[in-house]
PAMI-197746 format. One line per field, with one value per residue: residue number from 1; residue in one letter; x, y, z of N, C-alpha, C in turn. Coordinates in pm, whole numbers, padded with zeros to 5 digits. Last residue first. Layout:
BEGIN
seq = c(NUM,...)
type = c(A,...)
n.px = c(X,...)
n.py = c(Y,...)
n.pz = c(Z,...)
ca.px = c(X,...)
ca.py = c(Y,...)
ca.pz = c(Z,...)
c.px = c(X,...)
c.py = c(Y,...)
c.pz = c(Z,...)
This chain:
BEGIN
seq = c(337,336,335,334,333,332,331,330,329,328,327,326,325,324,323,322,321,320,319,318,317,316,315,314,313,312,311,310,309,308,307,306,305,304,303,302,301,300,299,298,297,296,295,294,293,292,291,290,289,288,287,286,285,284,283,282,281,280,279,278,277,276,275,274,273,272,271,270,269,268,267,266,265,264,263,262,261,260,259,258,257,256,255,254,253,252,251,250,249,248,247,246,245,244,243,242,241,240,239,238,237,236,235,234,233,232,231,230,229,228,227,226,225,224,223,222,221,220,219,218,217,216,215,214,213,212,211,210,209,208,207,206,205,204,203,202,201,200,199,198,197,196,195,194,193,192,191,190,189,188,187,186,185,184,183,182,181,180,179,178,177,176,175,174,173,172,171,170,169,168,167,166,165,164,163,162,161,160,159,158,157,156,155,154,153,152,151,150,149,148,147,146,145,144,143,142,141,140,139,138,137,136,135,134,133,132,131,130,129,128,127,126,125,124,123,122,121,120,119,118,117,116,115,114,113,112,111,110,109,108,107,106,105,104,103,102,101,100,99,98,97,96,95,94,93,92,91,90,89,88,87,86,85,84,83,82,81,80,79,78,77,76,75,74,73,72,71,70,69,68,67,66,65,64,63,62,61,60,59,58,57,56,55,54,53,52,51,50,49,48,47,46,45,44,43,42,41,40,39,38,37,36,35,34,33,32,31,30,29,28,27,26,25,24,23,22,21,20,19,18,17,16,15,14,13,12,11,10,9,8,7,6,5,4,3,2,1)
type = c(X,X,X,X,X,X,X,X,X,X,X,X,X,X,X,X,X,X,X,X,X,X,X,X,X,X,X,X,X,X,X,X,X,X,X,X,X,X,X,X,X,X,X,X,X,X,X,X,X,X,X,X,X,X,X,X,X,X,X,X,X,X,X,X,X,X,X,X,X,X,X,X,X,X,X,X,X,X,X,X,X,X,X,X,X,X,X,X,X,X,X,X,X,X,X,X,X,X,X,X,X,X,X,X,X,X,X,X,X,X,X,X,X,X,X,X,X,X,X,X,X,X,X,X,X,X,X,X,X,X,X,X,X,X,X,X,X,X,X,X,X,X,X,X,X,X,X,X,X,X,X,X,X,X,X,X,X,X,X,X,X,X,X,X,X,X,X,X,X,X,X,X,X,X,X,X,X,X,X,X,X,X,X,X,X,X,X,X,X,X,X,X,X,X,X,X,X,X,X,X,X,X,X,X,X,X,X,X,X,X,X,X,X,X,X,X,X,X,X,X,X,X,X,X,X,X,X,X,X,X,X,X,X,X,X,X,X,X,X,X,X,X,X,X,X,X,X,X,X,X,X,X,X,X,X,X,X,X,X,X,X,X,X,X,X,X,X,X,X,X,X,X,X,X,X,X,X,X,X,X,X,X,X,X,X,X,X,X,X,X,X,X,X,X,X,X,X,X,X,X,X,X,X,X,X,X,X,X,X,X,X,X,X,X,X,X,X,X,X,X,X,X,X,X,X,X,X,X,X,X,X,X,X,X,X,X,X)
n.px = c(-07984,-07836,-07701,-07903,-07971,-07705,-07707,-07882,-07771,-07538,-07637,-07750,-07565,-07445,-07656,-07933,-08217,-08544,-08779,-08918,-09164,-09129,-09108,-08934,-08783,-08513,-08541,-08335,-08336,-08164,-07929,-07800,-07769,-07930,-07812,-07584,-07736,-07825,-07631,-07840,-07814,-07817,-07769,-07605,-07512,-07566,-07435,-07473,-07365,-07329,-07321,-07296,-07565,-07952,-08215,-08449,-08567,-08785,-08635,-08590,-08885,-08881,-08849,-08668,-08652,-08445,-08242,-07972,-07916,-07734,-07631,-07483,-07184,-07075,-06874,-07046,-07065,-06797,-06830,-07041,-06905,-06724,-06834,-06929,-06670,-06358,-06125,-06176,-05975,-06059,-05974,-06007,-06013,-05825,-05751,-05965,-06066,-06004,-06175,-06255,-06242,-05946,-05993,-06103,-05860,-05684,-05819,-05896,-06123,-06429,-06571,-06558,-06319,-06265,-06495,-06433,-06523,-06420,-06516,-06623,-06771,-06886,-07013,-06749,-06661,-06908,-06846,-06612,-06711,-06889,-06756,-06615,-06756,-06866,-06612,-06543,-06787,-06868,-07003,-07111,-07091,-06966,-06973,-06945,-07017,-06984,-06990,-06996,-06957,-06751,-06470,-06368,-06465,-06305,-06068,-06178,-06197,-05997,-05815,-05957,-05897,-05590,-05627,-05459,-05330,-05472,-05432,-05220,-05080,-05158,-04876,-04757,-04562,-04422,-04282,-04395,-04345,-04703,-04923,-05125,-05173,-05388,-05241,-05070,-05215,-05310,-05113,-05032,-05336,-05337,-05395,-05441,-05539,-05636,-05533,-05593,-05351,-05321,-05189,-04970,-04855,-04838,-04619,-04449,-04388,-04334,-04133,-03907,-04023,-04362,-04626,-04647,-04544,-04690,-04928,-04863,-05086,-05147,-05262,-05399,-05292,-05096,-04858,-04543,-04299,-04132,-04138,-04279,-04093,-03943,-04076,-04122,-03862,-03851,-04056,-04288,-04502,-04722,-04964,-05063,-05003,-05133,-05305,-05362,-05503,-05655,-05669,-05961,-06065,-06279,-06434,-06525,-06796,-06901,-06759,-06727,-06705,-06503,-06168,-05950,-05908,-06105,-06158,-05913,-05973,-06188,-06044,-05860,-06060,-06222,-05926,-05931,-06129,-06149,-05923,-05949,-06208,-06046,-05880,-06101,-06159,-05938,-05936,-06118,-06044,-05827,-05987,-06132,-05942,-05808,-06055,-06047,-05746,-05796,-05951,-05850,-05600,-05748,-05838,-05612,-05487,-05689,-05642,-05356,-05397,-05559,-05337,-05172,-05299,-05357,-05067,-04987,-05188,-05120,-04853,-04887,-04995,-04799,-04617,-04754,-04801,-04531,-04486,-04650,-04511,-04277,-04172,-03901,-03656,-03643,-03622,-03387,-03227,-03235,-03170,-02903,-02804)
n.py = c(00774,00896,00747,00655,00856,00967,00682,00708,00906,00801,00617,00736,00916,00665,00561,00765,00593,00544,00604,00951,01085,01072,00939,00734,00555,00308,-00010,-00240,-00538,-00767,-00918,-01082,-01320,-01259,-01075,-01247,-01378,-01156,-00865,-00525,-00384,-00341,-00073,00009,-00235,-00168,-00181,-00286,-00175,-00296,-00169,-00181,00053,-00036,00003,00140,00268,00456,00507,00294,00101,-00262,-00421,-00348,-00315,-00193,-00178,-00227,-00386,-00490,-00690,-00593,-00773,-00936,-01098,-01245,-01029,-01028,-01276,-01297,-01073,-01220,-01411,-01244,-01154,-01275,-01079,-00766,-00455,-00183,00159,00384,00740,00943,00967,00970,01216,01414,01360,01154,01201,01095,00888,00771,00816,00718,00365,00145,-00053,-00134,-00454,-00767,-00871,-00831,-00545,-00335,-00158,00083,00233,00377,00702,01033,01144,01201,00918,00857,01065,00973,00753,00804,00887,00697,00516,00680,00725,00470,00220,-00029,-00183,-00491,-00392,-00220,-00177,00037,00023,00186,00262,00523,00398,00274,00200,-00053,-00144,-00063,-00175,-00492,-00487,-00420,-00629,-00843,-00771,-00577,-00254,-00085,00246,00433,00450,00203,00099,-00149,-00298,-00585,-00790,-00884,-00658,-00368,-00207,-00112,-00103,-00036,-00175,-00367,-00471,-00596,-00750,-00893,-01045,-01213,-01327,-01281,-01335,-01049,-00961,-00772,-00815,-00936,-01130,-01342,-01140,-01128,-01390,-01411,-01282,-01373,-01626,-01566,-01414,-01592,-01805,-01821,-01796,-01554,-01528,-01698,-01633,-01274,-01000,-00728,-00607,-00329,-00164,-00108,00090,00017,-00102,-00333,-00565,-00452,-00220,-00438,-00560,-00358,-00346,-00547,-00592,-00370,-00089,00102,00386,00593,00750,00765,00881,00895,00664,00527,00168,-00051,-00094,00003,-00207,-00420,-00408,-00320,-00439,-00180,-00147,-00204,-00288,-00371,-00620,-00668,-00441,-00493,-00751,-00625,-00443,-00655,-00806,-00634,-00552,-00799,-00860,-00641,-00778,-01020,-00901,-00767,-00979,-01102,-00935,-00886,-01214,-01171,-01002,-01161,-01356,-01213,-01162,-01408,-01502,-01332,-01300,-01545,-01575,-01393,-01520,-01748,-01615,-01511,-01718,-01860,-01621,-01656,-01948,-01902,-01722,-01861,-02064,-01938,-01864,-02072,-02126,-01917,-01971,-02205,-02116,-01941,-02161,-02312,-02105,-02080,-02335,-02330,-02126,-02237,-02531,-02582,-02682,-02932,-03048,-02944,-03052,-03273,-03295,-03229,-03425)
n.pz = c(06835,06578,06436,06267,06145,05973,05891,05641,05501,05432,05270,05055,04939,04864,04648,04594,04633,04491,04406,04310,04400,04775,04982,05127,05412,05388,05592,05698,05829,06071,06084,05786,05641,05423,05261,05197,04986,04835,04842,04843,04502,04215,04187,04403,04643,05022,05333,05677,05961,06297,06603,06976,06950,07012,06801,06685,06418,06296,06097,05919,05888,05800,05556,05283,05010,05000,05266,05458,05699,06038,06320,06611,06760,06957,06773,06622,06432,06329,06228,05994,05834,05809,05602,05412,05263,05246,05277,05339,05453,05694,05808,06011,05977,05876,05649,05458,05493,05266,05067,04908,04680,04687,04785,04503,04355,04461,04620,04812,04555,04524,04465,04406,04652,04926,05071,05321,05632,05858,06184,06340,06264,06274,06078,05951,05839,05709,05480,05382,05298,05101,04903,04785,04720,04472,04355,04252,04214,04354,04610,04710,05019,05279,05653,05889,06252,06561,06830,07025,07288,07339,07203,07173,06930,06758,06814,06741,06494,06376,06480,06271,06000,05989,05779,05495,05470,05151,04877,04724,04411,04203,04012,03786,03612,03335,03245,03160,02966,02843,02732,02912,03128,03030,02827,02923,03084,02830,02783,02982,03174,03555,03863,04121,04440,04692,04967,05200,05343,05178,05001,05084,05106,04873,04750,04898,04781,04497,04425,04315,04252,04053,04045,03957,03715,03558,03577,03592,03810,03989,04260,04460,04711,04969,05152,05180,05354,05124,04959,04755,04605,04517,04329,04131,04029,03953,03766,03664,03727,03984,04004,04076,03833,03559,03408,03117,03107,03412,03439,03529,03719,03747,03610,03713,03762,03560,03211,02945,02600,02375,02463,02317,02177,02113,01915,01787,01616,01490,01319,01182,01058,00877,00717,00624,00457,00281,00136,00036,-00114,-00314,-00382,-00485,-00728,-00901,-00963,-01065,-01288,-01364,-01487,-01668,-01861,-01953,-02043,-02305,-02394,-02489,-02687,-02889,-02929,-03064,-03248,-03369,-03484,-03624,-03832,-03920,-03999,-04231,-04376,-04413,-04589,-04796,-04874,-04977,-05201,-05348,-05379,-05539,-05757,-05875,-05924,-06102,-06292,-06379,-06492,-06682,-06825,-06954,-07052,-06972,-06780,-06718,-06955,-07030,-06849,-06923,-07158,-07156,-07015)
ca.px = c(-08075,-07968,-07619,-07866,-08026,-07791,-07587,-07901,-07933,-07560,-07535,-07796,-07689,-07355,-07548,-07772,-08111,-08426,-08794,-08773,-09139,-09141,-09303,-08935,-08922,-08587,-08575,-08408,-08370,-08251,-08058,-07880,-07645,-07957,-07944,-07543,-07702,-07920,-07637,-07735,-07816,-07797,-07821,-07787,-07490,-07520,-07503,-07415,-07445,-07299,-07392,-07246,-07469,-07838,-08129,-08414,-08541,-08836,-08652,-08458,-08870,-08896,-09007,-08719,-08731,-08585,-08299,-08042,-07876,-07845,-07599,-07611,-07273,-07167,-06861,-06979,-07212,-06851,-06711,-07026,-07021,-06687,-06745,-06982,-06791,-06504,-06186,-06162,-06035,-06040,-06064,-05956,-06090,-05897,-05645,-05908,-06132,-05902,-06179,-06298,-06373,-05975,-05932,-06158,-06015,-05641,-05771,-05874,-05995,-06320,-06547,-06701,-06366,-06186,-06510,-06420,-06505,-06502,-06426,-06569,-06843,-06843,-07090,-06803,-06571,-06892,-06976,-06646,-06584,-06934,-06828,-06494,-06686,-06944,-06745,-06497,-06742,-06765,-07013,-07108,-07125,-06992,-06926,-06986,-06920,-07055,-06937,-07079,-07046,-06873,-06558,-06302,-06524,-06484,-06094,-06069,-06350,-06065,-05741,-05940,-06069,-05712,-05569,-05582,-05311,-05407,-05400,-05312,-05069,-05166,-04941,-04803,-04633,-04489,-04232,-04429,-04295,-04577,-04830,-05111,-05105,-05396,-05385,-05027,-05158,-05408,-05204,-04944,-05269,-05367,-05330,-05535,-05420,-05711,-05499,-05706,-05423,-05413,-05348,-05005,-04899,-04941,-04754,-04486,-04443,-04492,-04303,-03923,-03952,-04145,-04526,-04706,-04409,-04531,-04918,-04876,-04954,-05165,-05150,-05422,-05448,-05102,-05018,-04662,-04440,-04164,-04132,-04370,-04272,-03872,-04031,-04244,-03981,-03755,-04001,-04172,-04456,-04586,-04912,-05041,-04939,-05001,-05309,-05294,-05440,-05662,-05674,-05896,-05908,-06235,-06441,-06369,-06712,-06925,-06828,-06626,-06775,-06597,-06335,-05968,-05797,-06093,-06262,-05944,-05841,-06172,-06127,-05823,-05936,-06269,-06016,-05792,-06141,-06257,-05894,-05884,-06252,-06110,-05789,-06015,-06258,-05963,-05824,-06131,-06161,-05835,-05866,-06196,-06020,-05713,-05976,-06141,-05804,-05675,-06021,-05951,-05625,-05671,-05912,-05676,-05404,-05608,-05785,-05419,-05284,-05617,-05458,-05162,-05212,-05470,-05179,-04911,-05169,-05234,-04888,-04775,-05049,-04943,-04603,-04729,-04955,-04637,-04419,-04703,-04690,-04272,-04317,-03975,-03688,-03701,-03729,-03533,-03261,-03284,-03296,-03001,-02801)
ca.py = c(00659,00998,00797,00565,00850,01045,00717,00633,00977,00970,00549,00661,00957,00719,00467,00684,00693,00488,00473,00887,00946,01155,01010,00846,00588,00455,00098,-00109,-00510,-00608,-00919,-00942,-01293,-01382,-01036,-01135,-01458,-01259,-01039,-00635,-00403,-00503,-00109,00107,-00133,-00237,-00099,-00324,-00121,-00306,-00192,-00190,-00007,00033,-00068,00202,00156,00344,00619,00317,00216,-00135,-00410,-00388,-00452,-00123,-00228,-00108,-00420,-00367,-00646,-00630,-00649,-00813,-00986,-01306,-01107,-00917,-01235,-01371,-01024,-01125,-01447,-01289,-01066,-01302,-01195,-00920,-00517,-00331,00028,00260,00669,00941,00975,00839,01135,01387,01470,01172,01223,01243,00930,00772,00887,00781,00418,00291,-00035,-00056,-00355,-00649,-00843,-00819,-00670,-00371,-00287,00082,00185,00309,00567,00908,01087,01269,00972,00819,01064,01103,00729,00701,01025,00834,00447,00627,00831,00547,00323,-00065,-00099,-00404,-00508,-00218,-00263,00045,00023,00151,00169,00568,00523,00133,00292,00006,-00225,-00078,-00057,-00409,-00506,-00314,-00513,-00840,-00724,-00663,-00338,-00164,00094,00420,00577,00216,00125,-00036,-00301,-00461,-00783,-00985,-00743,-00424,-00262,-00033,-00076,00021,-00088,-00231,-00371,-00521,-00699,-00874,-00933,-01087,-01270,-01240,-01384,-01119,-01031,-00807,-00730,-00895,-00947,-01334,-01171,-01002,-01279,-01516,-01255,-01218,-01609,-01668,-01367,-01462,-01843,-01797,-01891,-01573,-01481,-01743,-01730,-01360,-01083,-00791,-00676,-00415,-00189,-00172,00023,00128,-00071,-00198,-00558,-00508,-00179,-00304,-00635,-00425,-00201,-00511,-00708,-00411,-00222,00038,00233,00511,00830,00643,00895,01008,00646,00679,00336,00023,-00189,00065,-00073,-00440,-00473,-00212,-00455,-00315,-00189,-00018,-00326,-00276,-00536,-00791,-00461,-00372,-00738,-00779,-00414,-00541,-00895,-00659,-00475,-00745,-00977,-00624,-00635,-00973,-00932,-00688,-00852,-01167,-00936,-00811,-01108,-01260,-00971,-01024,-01402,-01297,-01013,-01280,-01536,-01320,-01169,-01510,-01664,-01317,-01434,-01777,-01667,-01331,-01652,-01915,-01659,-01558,-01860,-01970,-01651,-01742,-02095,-01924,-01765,-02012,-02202,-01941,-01831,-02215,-02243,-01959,-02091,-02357,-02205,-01967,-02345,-02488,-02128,-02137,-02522,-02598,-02463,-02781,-03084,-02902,-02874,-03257,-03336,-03163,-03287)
ca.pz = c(06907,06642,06520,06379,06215,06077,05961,05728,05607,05505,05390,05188,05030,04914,04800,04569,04638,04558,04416,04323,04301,04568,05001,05029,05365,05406,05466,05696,05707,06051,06169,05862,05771,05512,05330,05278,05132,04877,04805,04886,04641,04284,04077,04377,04534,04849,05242,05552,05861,06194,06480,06851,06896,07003,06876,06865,06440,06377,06149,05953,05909,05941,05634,05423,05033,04959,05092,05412,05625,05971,06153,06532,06656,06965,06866,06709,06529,06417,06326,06132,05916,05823,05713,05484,05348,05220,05158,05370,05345,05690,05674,05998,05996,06061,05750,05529,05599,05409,05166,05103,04714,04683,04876,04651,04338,04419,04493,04809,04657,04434,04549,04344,04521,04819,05056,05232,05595,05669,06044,06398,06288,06366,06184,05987,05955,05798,05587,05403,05385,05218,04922,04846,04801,04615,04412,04343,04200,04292,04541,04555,04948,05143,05493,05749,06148,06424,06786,06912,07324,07297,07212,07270,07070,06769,06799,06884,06624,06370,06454,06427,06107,05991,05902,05540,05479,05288,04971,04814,04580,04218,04123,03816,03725,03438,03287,03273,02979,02928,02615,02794,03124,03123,02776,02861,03139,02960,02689,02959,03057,03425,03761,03989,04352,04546,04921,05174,05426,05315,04946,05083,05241,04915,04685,04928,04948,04535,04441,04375,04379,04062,04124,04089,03849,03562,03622,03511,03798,03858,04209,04398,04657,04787,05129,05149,05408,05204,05057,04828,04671,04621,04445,04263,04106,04042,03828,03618,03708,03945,03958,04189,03959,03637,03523,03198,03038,03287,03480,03439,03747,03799,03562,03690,03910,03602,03326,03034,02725,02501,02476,02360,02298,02204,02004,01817,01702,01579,01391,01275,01140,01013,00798,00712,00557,00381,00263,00177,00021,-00192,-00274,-00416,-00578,-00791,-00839,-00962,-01202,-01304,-01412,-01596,-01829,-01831,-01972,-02229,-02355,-02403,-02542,-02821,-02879,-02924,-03197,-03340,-03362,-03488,-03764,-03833,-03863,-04109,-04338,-04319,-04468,-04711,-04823,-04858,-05059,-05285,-05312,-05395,-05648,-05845,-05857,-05977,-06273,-06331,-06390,-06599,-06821,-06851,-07021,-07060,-06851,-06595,-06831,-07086,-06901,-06783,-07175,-07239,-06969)
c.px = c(-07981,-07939,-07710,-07747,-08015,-07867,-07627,-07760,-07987,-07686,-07571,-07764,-07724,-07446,-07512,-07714,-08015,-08311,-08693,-08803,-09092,-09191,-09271,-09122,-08891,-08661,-08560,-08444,-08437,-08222,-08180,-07903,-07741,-07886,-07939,-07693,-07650,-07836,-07751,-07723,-07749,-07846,-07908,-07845,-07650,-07483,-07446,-07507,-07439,-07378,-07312,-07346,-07399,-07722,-08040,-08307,-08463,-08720,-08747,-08518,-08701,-08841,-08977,-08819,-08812,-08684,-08434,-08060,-08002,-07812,-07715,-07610,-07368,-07209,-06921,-06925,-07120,-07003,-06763,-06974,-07054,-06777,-06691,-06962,-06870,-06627,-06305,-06190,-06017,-06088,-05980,-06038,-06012,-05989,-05714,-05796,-06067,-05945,-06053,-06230,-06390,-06139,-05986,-06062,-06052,-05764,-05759,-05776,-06019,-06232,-06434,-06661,-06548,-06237,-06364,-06420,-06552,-06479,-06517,-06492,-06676,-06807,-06999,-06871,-06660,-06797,-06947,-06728,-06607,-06852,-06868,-06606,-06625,-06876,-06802,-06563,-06709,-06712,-06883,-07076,-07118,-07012,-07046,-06901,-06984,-06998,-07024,-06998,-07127,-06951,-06658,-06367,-06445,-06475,-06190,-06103,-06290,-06157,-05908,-05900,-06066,-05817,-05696,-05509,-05467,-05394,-05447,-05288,-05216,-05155,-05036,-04842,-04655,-04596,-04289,-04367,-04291,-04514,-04704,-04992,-05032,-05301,-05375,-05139,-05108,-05349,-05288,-05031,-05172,-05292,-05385,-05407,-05509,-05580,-05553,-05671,-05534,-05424,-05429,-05182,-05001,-04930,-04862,-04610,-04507,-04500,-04344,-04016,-03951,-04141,-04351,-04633,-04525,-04456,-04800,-04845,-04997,-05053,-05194,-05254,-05485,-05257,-05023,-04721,-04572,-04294,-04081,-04313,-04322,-03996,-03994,-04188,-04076,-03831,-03926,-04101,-04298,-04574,-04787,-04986,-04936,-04986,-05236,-05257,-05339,-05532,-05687,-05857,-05819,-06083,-06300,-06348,-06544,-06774,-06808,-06742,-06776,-06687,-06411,-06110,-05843,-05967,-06211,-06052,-05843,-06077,-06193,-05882,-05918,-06157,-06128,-05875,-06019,-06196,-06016,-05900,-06109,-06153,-05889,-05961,-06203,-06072,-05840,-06047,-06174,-05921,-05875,-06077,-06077,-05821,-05917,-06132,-05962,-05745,-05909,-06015,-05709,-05655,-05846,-05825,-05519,-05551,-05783,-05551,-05353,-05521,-05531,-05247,-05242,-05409,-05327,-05023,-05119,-05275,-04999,-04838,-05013,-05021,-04701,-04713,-04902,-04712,-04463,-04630,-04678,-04430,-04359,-04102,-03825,-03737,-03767,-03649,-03403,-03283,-03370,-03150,-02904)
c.py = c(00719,00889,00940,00583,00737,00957,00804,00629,00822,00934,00732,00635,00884,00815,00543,00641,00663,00636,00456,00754,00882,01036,01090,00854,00708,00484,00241,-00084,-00385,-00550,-00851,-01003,-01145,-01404,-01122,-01136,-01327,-01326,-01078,-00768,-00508,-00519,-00319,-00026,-00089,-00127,-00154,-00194,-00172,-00266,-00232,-00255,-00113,-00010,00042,00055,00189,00300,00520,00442,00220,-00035,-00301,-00350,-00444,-00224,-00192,-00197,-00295,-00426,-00612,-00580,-00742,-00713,-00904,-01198,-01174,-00957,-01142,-01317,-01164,-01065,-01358,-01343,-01120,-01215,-01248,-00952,-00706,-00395,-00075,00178,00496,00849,00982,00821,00993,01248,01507,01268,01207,01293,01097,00847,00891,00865,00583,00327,00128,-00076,-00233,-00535,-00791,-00794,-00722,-00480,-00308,-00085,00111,00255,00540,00753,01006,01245,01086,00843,00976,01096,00872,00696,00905,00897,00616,00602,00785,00665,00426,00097,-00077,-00298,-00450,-00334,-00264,-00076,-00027,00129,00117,00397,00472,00285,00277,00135,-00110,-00011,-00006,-00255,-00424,-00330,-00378,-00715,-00750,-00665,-00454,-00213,00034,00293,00543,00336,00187,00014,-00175,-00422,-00638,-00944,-00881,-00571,-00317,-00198,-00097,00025,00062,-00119,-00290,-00376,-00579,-00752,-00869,-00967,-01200,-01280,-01400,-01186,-01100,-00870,-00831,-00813,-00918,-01211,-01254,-01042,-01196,-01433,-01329,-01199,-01460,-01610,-01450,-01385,-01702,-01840,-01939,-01718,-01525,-01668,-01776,-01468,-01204,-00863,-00745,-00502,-00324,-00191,00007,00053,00034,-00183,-00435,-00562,-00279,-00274,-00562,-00508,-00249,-00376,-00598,-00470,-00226,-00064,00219,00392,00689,00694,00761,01011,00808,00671,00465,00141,-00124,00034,00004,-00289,-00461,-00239,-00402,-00289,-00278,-00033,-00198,-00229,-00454,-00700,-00554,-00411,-00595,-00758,-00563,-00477,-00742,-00728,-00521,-00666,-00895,-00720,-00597,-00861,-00921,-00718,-00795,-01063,-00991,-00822,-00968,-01213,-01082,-00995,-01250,-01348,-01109,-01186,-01470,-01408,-01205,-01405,-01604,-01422,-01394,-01611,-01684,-01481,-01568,-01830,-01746,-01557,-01749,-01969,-01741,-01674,-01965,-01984,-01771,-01861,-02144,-02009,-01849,-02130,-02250,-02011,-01995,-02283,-02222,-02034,-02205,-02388,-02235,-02128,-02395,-02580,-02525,-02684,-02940,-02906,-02867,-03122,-03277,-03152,-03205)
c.pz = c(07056,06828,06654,06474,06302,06181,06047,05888,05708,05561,05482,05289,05111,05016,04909,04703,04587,04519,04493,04382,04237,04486,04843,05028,05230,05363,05510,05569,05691,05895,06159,05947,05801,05651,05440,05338,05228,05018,04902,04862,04707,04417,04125,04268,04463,04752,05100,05407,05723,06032,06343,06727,07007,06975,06896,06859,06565,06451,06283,06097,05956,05850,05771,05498,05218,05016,05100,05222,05548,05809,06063,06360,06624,06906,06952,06822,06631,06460,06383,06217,06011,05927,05800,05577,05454,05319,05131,05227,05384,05499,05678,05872,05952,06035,05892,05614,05598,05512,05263,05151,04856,04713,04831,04729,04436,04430,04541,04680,04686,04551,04461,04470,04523,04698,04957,05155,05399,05703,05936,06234,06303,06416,06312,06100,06014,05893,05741,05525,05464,05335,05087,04969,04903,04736,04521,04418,04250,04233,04458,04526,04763,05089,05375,05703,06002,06275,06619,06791,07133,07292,07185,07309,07208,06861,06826,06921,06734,06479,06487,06512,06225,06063,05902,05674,05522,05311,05097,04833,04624,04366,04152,03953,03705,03560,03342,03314,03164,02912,02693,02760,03003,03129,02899,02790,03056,03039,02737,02878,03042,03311,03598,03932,04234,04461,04756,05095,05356,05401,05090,05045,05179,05020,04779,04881,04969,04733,04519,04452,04424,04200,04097,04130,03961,03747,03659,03604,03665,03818,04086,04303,04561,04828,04964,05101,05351,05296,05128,04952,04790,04690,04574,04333,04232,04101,03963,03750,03674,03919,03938,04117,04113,03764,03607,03320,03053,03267,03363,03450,03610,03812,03612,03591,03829,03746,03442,03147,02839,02556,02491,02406,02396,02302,02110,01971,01859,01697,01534,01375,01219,01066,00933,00772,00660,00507,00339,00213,00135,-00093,-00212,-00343,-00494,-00671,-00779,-00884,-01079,-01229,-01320,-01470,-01647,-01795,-01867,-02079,-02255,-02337,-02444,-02722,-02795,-02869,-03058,-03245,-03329,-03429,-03648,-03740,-03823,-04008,-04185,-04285,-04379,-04609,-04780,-04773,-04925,-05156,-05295,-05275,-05507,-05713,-05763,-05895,-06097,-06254,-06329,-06460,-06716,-06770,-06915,-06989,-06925,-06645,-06747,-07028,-06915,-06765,-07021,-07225,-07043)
């Protein structure tokens, strides 16, 4: 016991020294901790600064990448530039007054007797059991039937709960072209009759109907498609004139203008291109007057069904009229002969 005392209490100086030693040690210990920690630290800090900044360019492109996605989305819904032949299939977003959708609305509409202009349908109800026969009459009368997109459908209508189908009515009925030669033909004095090839804007179509009930002529012929319908507009740019004058809408124009050659019409065809004088020209009716659009004029094969390729002479340095003038000063003067 004595000795193992002594062992430990003896020598106070050795056991300072150690102690010494301990706190030196323990303190450059804490010291190279710290220089590990304030090192890891400062790759931490340069890391997360770098982590961040990725994340924030990351959010910004998503949101540049959401932004054009929206604007994408924007432009495919909502186009601001729609082609001149389906201009008119778009309505004013104020102006529902001739359209009806939704399943049971248009079923009531179509089998009634008020004139339809046009039908916008999904692939699904054009061949339901409900639709398919009504829808297939109504398109061998010459009534414009499109099978559209619901998104399609939903753009025109903007938003409406349309169900599958749409329609736009007519401001007056169409009759068929057999229906109209009849008519013609029954007043052989002033027998003349207008089809439109291209024209597709209500103005024209309104201000042509106008003129020609005026002059007298025998009825409209409407092509189904690159044409406007009697729409809402047109009627109002005619004035009253579609309550006294007959319009025929066909499926195909040109089969059309056979039928009435087949009838005893001579088929006129007004272009810049043509080699007689309209003020020259001494047939007499029955006539048929085809007139284009300002920008296209008339189809190449339509030209090819003419018999007669008028011009009107101009002496300005205007090149061409509008449709609707033309059909007027060409109407004067083949209602002159």
């Amino acid at each position: 016991m004595k000795n193992f005392s002594k062992n430990n209490t003896s020598n106070p100086k050795k056991r300072s020294n150690q102690k010494n030693h301990l706190k030196s040690n323990n303190f450059s210990e804490d010291k190279k901790q710290a220089k590990q920690f304030k090192f890891a630290k400062n790759n931490f800090n340069s890391k997360d600064e770098s982590f961040l900044s990725k994340q924030k360019n990351n959010k910004n492109n998503h949101s540049f990448d959401s932004k054009r996605r929206i604007n994408m989305n924007r432009s495919n819904n909502f186009p601001s530039r729609i082609s001149d032949d389906r201009r008119d299939e778009l309505p004013n977003k104020k102006n529902f007054d001739d359209w009806i959708w939704g399943k049971h609305s248009v079923f009531s509409v179509l089998n009634s007797q008020r004139p339809i202009n046009r039908i916008w349908c999904t692939s699904d109800i054009f061949s339901s059991e409900k639709f398919y026969l009504l829808l297939k009459d109504f398109k061998s009368k010459g009534v414009l039937i499109e099978e559209v997109s619901w998104n399609r459908l939903s753009q025109l209508t903007f938003g409406a709960t349309h169900q599958g189908i749409a329609i736009q009515l007519a401001s007056s009925k169409f009759i068929p072209l057999r229906k109209l030669i009849e008519l013609s033909l029954s007043n052989s004095t002033n027998s003349i009759i207008i089809a439109l090839d291209g024209i597709t804007d209500p103005h024209n179509v309104g201000a042509i109907i106008r003129s020609a009930e005026a002059f007298g002529c025998r009825g409209i012929i409407l092509p189904q498609r690159r044409s406007c319908g009697l729409t809402g507009t047109v009627a109002k740019v005619a004035a009253g004139a579609l309550e006294h004058i007959p319009v025929s809408r066909v499926v195909n124009l040109n089969r059309a203008v056979e039928e009435l050659k087949k009838n005893g019409f001579s088929a006129v065809g007004l272009s810049v291109e043509g080699q007689l004088s309209i003020s020259k020209f001494k047939e007499k009716p029955p006539l048929l007057l085809i007139i284009g659009s300002e920008d296209k004029g008339i189809s190449l094969i339509t030209q090819k069904k003419c018999d007669y390729l008028l011009k009107i002479p101009l002496i300005g340095k205007t090149n061409s009229l509008n449709a609707s003038v033309a059909a007027a000063v060409s109407l004067f003067h083949l209602t002159q002969n």
